[in-house]
N, C-alpha and C positions, 0 to 999 in steps of 0.2 A: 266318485268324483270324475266329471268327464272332462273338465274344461282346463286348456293346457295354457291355462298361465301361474306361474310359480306364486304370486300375490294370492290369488282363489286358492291354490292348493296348500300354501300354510294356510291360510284362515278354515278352511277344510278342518285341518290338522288344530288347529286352536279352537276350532267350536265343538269340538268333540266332546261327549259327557264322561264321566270317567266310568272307566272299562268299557269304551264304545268303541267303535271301530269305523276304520276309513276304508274305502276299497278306491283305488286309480286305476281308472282304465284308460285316461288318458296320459300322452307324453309331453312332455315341453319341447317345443323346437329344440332340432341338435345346435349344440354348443351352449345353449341355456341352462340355470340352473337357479333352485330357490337359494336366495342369499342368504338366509337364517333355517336353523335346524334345531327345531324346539327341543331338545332332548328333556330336556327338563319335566318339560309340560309332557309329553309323553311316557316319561319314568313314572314320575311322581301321579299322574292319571290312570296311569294302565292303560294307553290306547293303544289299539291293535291297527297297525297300517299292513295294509295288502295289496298287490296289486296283478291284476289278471290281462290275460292276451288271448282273444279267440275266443269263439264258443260251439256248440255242440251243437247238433243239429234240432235235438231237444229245447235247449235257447230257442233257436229261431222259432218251433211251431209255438211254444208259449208265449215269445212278443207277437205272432203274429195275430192269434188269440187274443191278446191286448188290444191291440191297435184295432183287430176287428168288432170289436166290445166299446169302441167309443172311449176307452177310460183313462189313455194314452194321448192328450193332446199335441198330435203333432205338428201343429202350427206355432207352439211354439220350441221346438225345436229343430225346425231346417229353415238356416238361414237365409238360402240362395238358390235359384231355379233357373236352371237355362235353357234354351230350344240344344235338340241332339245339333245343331251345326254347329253351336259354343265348347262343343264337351271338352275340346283342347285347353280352353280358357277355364271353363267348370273344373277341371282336374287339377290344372296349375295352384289357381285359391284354394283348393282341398289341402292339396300337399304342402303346400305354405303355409298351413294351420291361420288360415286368415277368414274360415266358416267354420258353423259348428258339422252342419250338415247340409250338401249341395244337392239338390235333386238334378237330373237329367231328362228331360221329358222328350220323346220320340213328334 
């Protein structure tokens, strides 16, 4: 689950099949927080929540192998494109969690 809105991240956690599992790799803006905590639906499911930070460098050659294989549409995944004189601007809406992903182009 990459997308840091607490709405998407229960529903995540509620479409889960049972004994399925969640993985977050994204966070919620600081001082946010999901206002319901299925415990239930997770007891009673078996769902496995997890959540990761970082990756190895083994990650990257295998996305990079994705993406060069076509199989990776990354169109629709980078929100926002800026010329390098924006990158002040580009970095701000990053860090605001206000795109999913921002390109920077030279």
């Amino acid at each position: 689950m990459a997308a840091p809105v607490g709405q998407a991240q229960l529903q995540a956690i509620k479409s889960t099949a049972i004994e399925g599992r969640v993985n977050f790799f994204a966070t919620l803006p600081q001082g946010e927080a999901v206002e319901e905590f299925p415990s239930n639906y997770l007891h009673y499911n078996q769902v496995y929540v997890t959540g990761t930070s970082g990756a190895s460098r083994t990650h990257f050659v295998k996305t990079l192998d994705i993406i060069a294989s076509g199989r990776l549409p990354l169109s629709e995944v980078v929100t926002d494109e800026y010329p390098l004189e924006e990158m002040d601007e580009a970095l701000e809406k990053a860090r605001k969690n206000e795109s999913l992903k921002v390109i920077v182009r030279p």
